[in-house]
PyMOL commands that place a pseudoatom at each C-alpha (Angstrom):
pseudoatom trace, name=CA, resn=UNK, resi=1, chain=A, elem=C, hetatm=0, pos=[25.455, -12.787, 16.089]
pseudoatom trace, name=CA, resn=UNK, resi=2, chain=A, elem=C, hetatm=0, pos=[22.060, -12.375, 16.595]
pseudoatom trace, name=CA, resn=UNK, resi=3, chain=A, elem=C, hetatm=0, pos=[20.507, -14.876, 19.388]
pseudoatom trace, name=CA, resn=UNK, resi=4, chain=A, elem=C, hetatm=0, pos=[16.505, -15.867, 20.387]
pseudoatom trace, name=CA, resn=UNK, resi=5, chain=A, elem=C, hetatm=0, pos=[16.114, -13.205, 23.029]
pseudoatom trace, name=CA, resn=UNK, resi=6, chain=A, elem=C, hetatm=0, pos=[17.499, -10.705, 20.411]
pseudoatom trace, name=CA, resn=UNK, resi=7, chain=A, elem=C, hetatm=0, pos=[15.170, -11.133, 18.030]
pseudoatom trace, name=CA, resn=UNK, resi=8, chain=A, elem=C, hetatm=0, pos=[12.646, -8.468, 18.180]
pseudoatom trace, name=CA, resn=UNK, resi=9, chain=A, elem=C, hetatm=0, pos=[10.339, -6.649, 15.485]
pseudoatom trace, name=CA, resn=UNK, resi=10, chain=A, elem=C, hetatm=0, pos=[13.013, -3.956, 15.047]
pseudoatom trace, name=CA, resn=UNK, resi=11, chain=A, elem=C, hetatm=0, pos=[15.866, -6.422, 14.704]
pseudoatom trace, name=CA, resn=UNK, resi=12, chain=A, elem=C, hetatm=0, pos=[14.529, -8.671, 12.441]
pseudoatom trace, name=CA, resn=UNK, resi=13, chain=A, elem=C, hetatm=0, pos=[13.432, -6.028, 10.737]
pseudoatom trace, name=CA, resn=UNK, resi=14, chain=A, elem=C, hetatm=0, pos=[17.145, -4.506, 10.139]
pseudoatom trace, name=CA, resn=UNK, resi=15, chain=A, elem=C, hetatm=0, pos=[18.068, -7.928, 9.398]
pseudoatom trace, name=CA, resn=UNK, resi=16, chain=A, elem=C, hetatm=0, pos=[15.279, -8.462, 6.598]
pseudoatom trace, name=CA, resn=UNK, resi=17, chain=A, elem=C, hetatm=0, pos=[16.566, -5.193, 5.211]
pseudoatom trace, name=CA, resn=UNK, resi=18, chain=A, elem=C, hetatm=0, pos=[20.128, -6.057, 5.330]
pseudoatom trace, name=CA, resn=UNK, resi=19, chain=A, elem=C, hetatm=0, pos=[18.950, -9.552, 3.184]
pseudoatom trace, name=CA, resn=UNK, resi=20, chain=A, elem=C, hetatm=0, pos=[17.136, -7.284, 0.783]
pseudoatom trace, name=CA, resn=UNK, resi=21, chain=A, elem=C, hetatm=0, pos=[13.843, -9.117, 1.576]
pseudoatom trace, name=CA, resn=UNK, resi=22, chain=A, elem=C, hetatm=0, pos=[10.408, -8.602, 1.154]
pseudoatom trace, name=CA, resn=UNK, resi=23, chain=A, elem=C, hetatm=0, pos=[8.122, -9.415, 4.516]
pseudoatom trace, name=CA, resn=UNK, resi=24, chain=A, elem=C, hetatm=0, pos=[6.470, -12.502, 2.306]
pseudoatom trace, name=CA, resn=UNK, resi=25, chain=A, elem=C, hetatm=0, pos=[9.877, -14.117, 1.743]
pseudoatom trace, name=CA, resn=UNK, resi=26, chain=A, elem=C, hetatm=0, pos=[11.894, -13.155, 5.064]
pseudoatom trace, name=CA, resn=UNK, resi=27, chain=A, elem=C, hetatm=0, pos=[8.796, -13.728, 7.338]
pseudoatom trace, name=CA, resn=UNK, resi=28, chain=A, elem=C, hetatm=0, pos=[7.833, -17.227, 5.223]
pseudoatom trace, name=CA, resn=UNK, resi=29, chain=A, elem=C, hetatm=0, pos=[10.091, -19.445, 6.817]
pseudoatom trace, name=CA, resn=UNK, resi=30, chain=A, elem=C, hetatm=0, pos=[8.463, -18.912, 10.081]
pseudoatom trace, name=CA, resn=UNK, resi=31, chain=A, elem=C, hetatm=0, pos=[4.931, -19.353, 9.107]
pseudoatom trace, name=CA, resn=UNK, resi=32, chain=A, elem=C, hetatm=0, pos=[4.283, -15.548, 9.365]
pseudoatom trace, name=CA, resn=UNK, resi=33, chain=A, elem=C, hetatm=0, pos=[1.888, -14.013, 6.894]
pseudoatom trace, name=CA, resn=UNK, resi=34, chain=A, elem=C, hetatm=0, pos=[2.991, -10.645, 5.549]
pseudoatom trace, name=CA, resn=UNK, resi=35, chain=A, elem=C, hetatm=0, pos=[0.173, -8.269, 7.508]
pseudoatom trace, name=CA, resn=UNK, resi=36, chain=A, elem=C, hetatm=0, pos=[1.150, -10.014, 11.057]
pseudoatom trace, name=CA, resn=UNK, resi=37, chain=A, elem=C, hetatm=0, pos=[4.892, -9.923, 10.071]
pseudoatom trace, name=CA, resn=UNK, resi=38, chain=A, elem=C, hetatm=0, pos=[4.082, -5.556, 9.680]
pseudoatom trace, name=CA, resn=UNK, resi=39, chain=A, elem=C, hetatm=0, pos=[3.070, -5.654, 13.093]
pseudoatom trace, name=CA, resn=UNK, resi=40, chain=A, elem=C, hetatm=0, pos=[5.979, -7.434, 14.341]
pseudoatom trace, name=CA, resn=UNK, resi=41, chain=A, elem=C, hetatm=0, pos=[8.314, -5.666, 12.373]
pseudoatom trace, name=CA, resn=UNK, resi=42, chain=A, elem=C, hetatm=0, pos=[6.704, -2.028, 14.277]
pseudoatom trace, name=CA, resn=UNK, resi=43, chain=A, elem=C, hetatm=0, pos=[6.821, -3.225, 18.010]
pseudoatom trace, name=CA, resn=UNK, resi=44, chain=A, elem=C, hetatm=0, pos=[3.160, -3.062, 18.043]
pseudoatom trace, name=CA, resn=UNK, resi=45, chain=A, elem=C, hetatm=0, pos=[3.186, -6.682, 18.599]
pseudoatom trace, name=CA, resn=UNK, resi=46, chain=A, elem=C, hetatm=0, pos=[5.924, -9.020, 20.317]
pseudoatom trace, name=CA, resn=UNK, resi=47, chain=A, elem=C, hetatm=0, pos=[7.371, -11.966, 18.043]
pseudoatom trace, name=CA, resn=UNK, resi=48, chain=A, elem=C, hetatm=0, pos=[6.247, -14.969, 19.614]
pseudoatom trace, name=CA, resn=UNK, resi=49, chain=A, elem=C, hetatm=0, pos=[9.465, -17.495, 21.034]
pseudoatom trace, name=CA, resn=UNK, resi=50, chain=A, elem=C, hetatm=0, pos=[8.802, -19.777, 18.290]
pseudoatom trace, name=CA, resn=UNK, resi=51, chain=A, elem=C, hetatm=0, pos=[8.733, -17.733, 15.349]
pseudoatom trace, name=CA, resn=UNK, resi=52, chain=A, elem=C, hetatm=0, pos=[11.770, -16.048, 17.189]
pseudoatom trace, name=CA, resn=UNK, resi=53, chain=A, elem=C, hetatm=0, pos=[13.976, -19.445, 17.106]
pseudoatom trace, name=CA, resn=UNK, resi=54, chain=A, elem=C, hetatm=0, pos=[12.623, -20.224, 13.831]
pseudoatom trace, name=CA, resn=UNK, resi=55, chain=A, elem=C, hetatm=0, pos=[14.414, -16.655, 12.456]
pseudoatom trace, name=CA, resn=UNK, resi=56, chain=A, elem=C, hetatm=0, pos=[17.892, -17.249, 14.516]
pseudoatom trace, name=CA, resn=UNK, resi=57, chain=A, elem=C, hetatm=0, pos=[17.800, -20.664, 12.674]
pseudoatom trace, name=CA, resn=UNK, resi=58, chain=A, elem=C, hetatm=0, pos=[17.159, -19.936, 9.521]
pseudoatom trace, name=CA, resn=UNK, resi=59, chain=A, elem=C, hetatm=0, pos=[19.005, -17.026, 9.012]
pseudoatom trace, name=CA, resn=UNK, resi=60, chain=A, elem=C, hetatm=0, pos=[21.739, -16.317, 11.546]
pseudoatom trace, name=CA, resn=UNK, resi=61, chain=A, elem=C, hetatm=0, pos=[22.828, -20.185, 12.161]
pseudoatom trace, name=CA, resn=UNK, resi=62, chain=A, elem=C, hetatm=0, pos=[21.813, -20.700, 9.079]
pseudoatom trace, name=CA, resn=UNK, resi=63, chain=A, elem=C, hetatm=0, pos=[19.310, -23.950, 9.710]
pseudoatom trace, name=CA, resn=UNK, resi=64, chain=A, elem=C, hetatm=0, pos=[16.766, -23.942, 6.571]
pseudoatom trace, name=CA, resn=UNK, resi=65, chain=A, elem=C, hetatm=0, pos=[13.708, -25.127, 8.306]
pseudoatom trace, name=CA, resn=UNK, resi=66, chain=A, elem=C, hetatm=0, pos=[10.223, -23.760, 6.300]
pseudoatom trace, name=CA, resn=UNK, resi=67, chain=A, elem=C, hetatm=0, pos=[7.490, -23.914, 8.403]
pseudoatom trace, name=CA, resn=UNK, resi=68, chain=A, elem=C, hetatm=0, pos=[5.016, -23.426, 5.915]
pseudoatom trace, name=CA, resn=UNK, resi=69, chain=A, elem=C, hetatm=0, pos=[6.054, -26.520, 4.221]
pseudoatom trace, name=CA, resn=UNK, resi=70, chain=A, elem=C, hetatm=0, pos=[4.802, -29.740, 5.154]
pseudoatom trace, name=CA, resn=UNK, resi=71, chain=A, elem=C, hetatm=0, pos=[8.059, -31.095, 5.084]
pseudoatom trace, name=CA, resn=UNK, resi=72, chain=A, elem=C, hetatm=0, pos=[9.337, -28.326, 7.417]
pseudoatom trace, name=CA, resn=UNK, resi=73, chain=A, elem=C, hetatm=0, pos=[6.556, -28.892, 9.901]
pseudoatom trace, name=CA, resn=UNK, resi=74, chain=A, elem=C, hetatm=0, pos=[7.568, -32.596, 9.764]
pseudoatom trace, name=CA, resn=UNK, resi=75, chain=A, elem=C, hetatm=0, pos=[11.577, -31.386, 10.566]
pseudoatom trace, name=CA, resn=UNK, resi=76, chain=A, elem=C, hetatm=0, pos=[9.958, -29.264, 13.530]
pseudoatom trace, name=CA, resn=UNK, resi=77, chain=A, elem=C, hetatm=0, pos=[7.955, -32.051, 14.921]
pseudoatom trace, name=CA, resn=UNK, resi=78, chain=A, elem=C, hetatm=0, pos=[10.956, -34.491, 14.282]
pseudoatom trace, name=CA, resn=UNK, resi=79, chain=A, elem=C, hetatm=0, pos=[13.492, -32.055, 16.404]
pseudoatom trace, name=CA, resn=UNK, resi=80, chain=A, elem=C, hetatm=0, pos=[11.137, -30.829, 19.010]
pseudoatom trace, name=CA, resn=UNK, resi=81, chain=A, elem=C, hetatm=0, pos=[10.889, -35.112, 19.695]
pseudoatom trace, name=CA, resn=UNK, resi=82, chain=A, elem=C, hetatm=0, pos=[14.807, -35.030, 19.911]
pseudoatom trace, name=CA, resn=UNK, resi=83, chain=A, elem=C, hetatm=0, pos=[14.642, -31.857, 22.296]
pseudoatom trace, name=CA, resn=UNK, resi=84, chain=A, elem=C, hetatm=0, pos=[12.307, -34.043, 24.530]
pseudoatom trace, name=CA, resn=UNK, resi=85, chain=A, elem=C, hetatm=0, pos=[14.191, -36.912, 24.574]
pseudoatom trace, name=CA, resn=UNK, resi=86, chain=A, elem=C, hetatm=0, pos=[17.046, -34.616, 25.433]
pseudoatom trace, name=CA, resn=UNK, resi=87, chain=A, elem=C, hetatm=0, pos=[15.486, -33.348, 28.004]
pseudoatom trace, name=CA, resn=UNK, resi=88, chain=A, elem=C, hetatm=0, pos=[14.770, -36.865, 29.681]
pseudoatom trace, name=CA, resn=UNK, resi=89, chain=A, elem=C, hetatm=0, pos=[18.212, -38.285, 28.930]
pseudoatom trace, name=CA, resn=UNK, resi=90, chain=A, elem=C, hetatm=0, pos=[18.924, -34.763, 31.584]
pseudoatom trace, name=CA, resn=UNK, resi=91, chain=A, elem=C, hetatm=0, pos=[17.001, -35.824, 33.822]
pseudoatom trace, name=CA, resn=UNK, resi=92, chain=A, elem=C, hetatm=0, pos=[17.826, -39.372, 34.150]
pseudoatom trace, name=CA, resn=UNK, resi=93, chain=A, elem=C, hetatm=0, pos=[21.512, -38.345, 34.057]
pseudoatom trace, name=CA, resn=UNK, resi=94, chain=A, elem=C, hetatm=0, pos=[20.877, -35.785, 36.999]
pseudoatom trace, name=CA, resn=UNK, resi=95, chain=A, elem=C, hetatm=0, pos=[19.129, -38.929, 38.760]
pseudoatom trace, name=CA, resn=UNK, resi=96, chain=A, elem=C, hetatm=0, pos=[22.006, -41.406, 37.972]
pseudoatom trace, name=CA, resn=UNK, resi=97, chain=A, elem=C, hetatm=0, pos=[24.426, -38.296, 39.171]
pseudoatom trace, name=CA, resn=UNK, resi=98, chain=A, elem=C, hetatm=0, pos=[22.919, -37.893, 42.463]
pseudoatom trace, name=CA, resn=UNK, resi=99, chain=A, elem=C, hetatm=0, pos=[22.790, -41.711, 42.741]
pseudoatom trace, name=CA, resn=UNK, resi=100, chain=A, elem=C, hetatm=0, pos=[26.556, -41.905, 42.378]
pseudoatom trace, name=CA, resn=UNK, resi=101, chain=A, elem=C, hetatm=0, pos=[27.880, -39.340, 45.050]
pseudoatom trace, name=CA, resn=UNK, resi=102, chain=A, elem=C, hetatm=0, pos=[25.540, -40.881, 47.671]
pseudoatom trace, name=CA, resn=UNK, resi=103, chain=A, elem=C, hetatm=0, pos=[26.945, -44.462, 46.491]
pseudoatom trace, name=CA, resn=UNK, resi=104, chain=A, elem=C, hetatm=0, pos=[30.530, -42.404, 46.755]
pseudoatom trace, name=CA, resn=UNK, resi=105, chain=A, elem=C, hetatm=0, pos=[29.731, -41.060, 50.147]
pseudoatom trace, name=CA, resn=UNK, resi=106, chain=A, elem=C, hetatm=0, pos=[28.979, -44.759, 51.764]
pseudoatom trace, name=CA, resn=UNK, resi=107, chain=A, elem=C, hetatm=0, pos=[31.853, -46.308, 50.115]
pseudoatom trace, name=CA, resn=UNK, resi=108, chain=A, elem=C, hetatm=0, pos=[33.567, -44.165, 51.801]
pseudoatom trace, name=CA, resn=UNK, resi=109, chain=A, elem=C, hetatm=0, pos=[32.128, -44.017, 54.985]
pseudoatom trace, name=CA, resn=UNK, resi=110, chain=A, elem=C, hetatm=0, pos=[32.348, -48.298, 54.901]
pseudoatom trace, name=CA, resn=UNK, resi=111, chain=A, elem=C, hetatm=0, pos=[36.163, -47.442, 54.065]
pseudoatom trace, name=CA, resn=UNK, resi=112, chain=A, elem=C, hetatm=0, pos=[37.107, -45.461, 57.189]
pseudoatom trace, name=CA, resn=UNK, resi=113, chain=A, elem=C, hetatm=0, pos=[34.576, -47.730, 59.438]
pseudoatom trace, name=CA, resn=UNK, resi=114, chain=A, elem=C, hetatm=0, pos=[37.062, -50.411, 58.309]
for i in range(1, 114): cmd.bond("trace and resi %d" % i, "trace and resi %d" % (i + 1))
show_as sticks, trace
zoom trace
């Protein structure tokens, strides 16, 4: 399985070829034209993270998300809201974490006073 950090020109090149896909249709998910897709596909140019998490999903976890649909660029916008949300709800649990052991720590120190 192919993962974000895995994806580069060269691999999702191999991978495009394995799908027996053109650039336009392989790269099209992602929002990549054909000509900047050629460049990627080289090594001349890196594959940005985004475009790089857009190919894992579409085609190796198989998550059909179009980004050069509207109603894939609403999808994006909709789960990159959840992914910030689920980054606060870390936070605050981290918070609420660290709350509890010191909470723990003077219940117990109140226990052996007594």
């Amino acid at each position: 399985m192919i993962t974000e950090s895995e994806m580069t020109g060269p691999v999702a090149r191999d991978l495009r070829m394995q799908l027996g896909m053109t650039q336009r249709d392989f790269w099209g998910p992602a929002g990549v034209t054909q000509s900047v897709a050629c460049r990627y596909e080289t090594g001349d140019v890196a594959i940005p993270r985004s475009a790089r998490i857009l190919l894992v999903a579409h085609y190796v976890a198989g998550v059909k998300i179009d980004a050069a649909t509207s109603e894939g660029l609403e999808e994006l916008s909709r789960l990159g809201s959840i992914q910030s949300k689920l980054s606060q709800a870390k936070t605050v649990a981290g918070s609420a974490r660290s709350d509890l052991s010191k909470a723990i720590k003077s219940l117990e120190a109140a226990r052996d006073a007594l």
